[in-house]
C-alpha positions as CSV (number, residue, x, y, z in Angstrom):
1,X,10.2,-17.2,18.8
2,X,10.4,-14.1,20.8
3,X,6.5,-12.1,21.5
4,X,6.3,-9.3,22.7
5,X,3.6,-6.3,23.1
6,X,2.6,-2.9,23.0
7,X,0.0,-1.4,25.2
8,X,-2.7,-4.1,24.4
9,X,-1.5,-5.3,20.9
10,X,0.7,-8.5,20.1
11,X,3.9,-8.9,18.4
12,X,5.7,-12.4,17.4
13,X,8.6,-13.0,15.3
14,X,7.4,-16.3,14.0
15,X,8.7,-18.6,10.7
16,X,5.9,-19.2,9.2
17,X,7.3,-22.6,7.1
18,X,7.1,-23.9,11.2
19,X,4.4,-22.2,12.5
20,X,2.0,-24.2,9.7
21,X,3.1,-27.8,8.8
22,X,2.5,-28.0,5.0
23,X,4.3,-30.1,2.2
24,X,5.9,-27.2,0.8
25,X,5.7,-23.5,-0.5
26,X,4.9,-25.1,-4.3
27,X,2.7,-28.1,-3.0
28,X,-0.5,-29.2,-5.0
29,X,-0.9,-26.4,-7.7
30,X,0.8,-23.8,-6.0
31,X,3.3,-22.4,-8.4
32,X,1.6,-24.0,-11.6
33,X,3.6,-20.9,-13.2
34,X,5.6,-17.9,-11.4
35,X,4.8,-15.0,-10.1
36,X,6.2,-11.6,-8.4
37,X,6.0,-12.3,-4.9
38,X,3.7,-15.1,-4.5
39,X,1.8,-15.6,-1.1
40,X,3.1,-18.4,0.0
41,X,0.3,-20.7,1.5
42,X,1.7,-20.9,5.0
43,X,0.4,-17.7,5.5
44,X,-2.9,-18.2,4.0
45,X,-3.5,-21.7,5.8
46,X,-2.5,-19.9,9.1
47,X,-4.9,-17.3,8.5
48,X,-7.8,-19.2,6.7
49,X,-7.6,-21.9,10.0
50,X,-7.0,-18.7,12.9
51,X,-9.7,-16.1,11.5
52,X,-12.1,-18.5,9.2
53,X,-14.4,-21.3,9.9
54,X,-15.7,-23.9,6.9
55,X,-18.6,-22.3,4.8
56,X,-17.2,-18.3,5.4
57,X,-16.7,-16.2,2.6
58,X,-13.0,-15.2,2.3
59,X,-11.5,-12.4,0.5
60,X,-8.2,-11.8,-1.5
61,X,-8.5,-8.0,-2.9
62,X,-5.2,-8.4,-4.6
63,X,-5.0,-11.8,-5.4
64,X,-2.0,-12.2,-7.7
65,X,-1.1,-16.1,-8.2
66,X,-4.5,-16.6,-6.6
67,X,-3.6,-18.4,-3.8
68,X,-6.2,-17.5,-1.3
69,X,-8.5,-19.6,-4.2
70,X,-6.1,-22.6,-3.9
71,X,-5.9,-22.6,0.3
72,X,-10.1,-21.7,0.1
73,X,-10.8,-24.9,-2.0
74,X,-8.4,-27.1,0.3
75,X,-9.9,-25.8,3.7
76,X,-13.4,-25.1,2.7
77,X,-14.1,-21.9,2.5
78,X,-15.9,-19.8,-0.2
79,X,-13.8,-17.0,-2.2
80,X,-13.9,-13.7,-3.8
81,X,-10.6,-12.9,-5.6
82,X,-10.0,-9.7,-7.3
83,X,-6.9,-8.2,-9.0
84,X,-6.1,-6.0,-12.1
85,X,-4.2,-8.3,-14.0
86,X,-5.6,-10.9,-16.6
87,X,-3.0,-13.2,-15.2
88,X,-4.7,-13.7,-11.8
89,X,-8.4,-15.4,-13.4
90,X,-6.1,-17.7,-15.7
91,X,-3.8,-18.9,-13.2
92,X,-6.7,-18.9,-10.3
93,X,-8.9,-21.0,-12.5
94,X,-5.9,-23.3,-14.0
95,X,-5.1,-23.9,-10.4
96,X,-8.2,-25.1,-9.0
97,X,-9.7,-26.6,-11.5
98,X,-12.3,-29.1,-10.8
99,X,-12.2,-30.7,-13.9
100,X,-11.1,-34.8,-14.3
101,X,-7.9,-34.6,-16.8
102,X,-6.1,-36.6,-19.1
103,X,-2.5,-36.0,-20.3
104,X,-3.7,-36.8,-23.7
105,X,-6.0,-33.4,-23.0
106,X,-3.0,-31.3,-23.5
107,X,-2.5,-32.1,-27.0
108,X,-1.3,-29.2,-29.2
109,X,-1.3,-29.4,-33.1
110,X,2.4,-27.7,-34.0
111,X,1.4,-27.0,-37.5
112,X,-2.2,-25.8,-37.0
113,X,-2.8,-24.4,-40.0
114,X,-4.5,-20.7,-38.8
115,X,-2.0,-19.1,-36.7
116,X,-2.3,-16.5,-34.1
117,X,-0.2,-13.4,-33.9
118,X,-0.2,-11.2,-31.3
119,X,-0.9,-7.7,-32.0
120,X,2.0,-6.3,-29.9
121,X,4.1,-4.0,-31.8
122,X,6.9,-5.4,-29.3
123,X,6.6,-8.7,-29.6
124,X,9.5,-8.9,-32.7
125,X,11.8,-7.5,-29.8
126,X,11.3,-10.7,-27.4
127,X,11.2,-13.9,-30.5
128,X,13.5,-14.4,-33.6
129,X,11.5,-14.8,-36.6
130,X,11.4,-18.6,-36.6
131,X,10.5,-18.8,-33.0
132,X,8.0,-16.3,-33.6
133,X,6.2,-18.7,-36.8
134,X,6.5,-21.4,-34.7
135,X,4.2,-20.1,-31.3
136,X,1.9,-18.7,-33.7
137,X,0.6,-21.9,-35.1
138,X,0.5,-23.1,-31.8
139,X,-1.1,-20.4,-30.4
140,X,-3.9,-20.4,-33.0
141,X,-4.2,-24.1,-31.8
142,X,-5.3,-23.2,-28.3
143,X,-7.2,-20.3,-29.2
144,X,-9.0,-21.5,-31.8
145,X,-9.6,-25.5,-30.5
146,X,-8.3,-25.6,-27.1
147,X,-10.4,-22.3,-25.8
148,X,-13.5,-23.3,-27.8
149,X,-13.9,-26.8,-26.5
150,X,-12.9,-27.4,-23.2
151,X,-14.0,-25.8,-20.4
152,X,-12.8,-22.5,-19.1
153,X,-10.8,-23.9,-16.2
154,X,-9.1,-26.9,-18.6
155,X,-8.1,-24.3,-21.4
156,X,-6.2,-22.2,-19.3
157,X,-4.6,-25.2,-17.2
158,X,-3.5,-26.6,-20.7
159,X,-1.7,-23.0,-21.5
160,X,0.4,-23.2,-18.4
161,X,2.9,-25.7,-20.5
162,X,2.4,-23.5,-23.6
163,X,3.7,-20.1,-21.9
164,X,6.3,-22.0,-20.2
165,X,7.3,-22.9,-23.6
166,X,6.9,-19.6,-24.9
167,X,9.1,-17.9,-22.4
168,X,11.5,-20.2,-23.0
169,X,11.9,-19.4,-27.1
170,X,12.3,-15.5,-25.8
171,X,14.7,-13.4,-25.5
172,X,13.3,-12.9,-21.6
173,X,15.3,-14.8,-18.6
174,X,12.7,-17.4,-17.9
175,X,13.7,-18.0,-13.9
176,X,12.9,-13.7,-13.4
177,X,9.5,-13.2,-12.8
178,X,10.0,-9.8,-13.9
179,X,9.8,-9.2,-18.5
180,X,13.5,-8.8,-18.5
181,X,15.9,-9.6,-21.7
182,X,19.2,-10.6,-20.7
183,X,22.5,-11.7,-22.6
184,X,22.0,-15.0,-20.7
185,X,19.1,-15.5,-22.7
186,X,20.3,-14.2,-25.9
187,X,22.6,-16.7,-26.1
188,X,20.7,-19.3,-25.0
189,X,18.4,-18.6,-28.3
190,X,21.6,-18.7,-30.4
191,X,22.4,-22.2,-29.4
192,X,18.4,-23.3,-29.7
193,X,19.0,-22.1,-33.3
194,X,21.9,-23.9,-34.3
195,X,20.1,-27.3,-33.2
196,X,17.0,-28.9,-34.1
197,X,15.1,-26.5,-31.8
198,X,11.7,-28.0,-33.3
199,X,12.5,-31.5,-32.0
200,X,13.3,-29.7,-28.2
201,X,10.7,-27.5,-28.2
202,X,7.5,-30.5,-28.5
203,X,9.5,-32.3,-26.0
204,X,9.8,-29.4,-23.3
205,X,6.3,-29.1,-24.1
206,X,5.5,-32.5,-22.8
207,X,8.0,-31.8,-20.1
208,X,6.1,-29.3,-19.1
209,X,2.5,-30.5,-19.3
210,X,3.2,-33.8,-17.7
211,X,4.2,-31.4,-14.1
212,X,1.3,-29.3,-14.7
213,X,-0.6,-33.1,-15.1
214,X,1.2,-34.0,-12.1
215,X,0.5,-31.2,-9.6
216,X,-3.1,-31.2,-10.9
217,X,-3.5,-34.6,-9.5
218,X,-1.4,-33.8,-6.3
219,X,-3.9,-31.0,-5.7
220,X,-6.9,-33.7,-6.0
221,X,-5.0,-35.9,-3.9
222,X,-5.9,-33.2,-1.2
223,X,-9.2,-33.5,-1.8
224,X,-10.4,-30.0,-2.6
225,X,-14.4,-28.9,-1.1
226,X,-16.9,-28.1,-3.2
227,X,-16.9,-24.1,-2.7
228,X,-18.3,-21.3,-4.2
229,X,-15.6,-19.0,-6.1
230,X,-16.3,-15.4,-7.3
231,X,-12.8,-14.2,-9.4
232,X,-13.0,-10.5,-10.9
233,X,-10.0,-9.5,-12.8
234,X,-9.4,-7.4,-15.8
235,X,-10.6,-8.9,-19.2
236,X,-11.0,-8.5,-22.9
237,X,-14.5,-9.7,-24.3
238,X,-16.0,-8.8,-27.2
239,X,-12.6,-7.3,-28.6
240,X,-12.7,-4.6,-26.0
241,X,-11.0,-4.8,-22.8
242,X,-12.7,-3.9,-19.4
243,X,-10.9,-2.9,-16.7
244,X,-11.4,-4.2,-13.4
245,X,-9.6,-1.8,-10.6
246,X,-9.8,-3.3,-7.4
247,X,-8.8,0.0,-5.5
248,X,-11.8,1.7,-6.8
249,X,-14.4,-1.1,-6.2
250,X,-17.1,-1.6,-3.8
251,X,-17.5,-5.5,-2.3
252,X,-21.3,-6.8,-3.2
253,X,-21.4,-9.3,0.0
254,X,-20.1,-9.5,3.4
255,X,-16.8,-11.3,4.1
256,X,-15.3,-12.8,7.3
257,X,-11.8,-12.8,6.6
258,X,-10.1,-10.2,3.9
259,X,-7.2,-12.3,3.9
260,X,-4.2,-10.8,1.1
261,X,-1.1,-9.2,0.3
262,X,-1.3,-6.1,-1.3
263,X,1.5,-4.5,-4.2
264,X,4.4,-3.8,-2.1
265,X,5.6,0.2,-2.5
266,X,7.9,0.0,-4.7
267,X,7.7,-3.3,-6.3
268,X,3.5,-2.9,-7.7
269,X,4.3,-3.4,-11.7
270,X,2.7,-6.9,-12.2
271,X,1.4,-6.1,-15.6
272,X,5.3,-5.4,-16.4
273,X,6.0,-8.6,-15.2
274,X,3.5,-10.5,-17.9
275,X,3.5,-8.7,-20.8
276,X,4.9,-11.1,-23.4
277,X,2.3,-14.2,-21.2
278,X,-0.7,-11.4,-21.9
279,X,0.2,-10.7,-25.5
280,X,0.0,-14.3,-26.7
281,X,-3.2,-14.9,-24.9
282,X,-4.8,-12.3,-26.7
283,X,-4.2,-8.8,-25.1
284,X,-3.2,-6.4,-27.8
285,X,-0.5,-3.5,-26.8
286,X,-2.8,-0.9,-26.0
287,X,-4.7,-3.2,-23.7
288,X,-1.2,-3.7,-22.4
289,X,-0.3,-0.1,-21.9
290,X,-4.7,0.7,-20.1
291,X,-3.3,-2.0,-17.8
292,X,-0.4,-0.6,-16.8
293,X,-1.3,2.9,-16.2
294,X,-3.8,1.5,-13.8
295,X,-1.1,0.2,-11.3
296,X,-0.2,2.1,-8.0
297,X,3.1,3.9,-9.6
298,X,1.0,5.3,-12.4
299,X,-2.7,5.5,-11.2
300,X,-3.6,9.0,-10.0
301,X,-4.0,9.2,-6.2
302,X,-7.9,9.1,-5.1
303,X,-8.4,12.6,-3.3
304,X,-8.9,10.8,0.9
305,X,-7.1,11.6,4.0
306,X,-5.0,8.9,5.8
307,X,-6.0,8.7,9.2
308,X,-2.7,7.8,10.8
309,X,-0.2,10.0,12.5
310,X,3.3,8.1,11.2
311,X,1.8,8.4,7.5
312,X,2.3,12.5,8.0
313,X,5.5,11.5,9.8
314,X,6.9,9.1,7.3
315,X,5.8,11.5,4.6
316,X,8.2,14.5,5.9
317,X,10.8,12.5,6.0
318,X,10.3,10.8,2.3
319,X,9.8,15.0,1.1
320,X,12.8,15.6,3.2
321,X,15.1,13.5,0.4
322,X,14.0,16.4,-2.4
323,X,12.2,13.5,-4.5
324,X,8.9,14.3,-6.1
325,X,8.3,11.2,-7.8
326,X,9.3,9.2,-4.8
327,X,6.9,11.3,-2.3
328,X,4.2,11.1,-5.4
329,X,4.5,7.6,-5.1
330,X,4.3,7.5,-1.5
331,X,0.7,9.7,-1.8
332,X,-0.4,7.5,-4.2
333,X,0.0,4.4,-2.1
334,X,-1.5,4.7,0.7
335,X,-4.4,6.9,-0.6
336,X,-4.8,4.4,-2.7
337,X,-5.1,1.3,-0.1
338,X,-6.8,4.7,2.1
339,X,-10.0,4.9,-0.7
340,X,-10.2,1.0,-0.7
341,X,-10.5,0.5,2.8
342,X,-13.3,3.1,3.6
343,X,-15.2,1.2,1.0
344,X,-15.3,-1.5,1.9
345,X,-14.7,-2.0,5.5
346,X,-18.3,-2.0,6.7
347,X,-18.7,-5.4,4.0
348,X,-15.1,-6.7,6.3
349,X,-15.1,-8.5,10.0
350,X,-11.2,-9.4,10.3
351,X,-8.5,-8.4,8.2
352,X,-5.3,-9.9,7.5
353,X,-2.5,-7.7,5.6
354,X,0.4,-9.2,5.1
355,X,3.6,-7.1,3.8
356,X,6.9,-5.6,4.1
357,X,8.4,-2.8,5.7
358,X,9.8,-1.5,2.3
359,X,12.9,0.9,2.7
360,X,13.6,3.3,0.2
361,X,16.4,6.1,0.4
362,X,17.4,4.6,3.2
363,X,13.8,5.4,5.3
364,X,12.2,2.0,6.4
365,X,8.5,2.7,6.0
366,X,6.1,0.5,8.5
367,X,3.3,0.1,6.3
368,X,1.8,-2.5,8.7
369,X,1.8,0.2,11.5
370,X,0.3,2.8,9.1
371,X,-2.8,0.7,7.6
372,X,-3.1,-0.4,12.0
373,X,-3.9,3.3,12.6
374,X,-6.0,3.8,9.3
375,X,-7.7,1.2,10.2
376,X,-8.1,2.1,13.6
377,X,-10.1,4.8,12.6
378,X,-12.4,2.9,10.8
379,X,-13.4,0.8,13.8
380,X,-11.1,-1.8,13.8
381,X,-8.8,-3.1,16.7
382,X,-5.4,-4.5,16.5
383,X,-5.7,-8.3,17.2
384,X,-1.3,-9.5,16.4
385,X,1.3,-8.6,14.2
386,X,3.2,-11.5,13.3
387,X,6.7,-10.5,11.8
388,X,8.3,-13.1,9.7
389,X,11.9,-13.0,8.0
390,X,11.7,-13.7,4.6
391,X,13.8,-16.8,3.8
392,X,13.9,-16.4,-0.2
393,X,12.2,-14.9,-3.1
394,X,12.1,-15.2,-6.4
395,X,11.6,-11.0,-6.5
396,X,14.0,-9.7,-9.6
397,X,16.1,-7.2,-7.7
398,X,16.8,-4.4,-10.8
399,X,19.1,-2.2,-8.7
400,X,17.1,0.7,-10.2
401,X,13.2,1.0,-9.3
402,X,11.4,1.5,-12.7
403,X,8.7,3.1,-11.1
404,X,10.8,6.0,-9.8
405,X,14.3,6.1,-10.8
406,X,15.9,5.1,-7.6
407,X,18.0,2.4,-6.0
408,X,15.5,-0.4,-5.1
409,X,16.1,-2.1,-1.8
410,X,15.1,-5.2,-0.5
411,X,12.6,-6.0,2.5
412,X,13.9,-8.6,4.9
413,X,10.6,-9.4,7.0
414,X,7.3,-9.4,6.4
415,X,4.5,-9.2,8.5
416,X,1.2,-10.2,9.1
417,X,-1.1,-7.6,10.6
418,X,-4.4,-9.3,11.9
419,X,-7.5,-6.2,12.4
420,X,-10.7,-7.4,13.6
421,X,-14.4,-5.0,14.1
422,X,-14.8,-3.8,17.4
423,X,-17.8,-5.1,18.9
């Protein structure tokens, strides 16, 4: 692969899949369940083993899938993983979870007799009726048996099957990551309808559970360390919900590595994505609609300068295309990753940001480059960039951007920017 360089600094156009020799981008319990541009753990593991040493805290501020947790556990290392969404602590603990299990632990009674209904005021929109009667009993199963008597880690690696189920009986497309209803899967709840959809939907259920059974033991198999693991996410406890913004909070410990990939510009609505997941584990629709107004298209830009000459460059020519929302967005952004990095870069040694050179109205915007020279200012010095071409993705491409109303193009590299403290 071609390297090249800049004045001091280091640039390789690597494939990551060679550059780190691992089973695969799903091995052990990655991909338990999907999610919006998942890290894949070639980065992480090239990372982790390049910038880390066994016993260092890592850090993943944005952690998603959580899997900085998964690669931490499997190469020794001690975590902190943060994100707004609920999602990330469920499938963070579900994935490396430490916990002996038994297929027979998956049990789920079908006709449980206290059902759960999630108080969604959308939720008629995504189930027919009999779907809808059906989830609930199971539903009030795991909340009211599975959630009270296994451990935390067990419960939620026993809903994996259950929301794979559930997305299934929707009206959503279950292979788009993204909360999207489609005629594709209209149709396929017509024919579940006309059959004995009761009969399919316990089997898929064991379907299910026996891979999440499977991968569990495939990620034992790998012999995960004993670590330490610190996962801050939003929550609701105690019937209220308590929001947990990782832009606007401070780190309580010093870190090694900040190793993570953070909500790409135009592609940041993860809460979107998991609405229908969210509702049936308990989140009510206005905890649905806090959530979302905390994400980067919505959340109001932190008043902080960004220290970095092609931000003011790159920002006349996004106000140069006439859109406000678009050069709103834009602001918000990198303020927003701005405000997060002065607070918390004196808790930080070496950082490792990986993302995409996202292209909107036809500008490509460097946001490696940008966060090199914010950075930069904070003390930091440009160790590599390692730019990778992105072989697939499970991304939902909607043509339109949600966020702001414009054509949404796809990134075709991403790269890996690798900062370190000057000493």
């Amino acid at each position: 692969m071609e390297a090249y360089s800049r004045g001091l600094s280091i640039y390789r156009e690597v494939l990551f899949r060679d550059l780190v020799r691992l089973p695969g981008t799903t091995y052990a319990t990655h991909g338990l369940y999907m999610y919006p541009a998942r890290f894949i753990p070639h980065v992480v593991r090239y990372s982790l083993e390049r910038y880390s040493e066994s016993g260092d805290w890592v850090f993943d501020p944005f952690a998603g899938y959580g899997s900085v947790g998964v690669e931490a556990t499997l190469t020794g290392r001690n975590a902190v993983l943060w994100d707004l969404n609920p999602m990330t602590r469920i499938l963070a603990m579900a994935s490396t979870c430490d916990r002996d299990a038994s297929l027979g632990d998956f049990h789920i009674d079908w006709s449980y007799g206290d059902p759960f209904k999630p108080v969604w005021e959308n939720i008629g929109y995504w189930h027919p009726r009999e779907f809808l009667e059906a989830l609930s009993r199971a539903w009030g199963y795991w909340h009211r048996v599975v959630r009270r008597s296994f451990p935390e880690c067990l419960a939620y690696l026993i809903a994996i099957p259950l929301l794979k189920v559930t997305r299934f009986l929707s009206y959503s497309d279950e292979e788009i990551a993204k909360l999207y209803r489609s005629r594709y899967a209209e149709d396929r709840v017509r024919e579940l309808l006309s059959t004995d959809w009761r009969s399919r939907m316990e089997k898929m259920y064991w379907e299910y559970a026996r891979e999440v059974y499977k991968k569990v033991r495939e990620y034992h198999m790998h012999r995960p360390k004993k670590v330490e693991m610190v996962i801050r996410t939003s929550w609701r406890d105690n019937g209220r919900l308590l929001i947990f913004d990782s832009l606007r909070e401070r780190l309580d410990r010093d870190v090694g590595l900040m190793i993570t990939s953070p909500p790409y510009l135009q592609a940041q609505e993860y809460i979107r994505s998991f609405k229908l997941e969210l509702a049936w584990l308990g989140y009510t629709g206005i905890d649905l609609r806090v959530l979302a107004s905390h994400e980067i298209p919505y959340n109001r830009a932190p008043d902080v300068e960004v220290s970095s000459r092609l931000y003011r460059e790159y920002r006349s020519r996004v106000a140069s295309t006439g859109h406000r929302k678009l050069l709103e967005l834009y602001d918000t952004y990198f303020k927003s990753l701005a405000h997060f990095l002065n607070t918390n870069s004196d808790r930080v040694e070496k950082i490792a940001v990986f993302v995409g050179p996202t292209k909107i109205r036809g500008v490509r915007i460097p946001i490696d480059e940008i966060l090199r020279e914010h950075m930069e200012s904070l003390g930091y010095q440009h160790v590599e960039t390692l730019i990778d071409r992105i072989v697939s993705r499970r991304l939902f491409n909607p043509g339109i951007n949600p966020a702001t109303g414009l054509p949404d193009e796809r990134t075709q590299t991403e790269h890996l920017l690798v900062m370190e403290k000057k000493n």
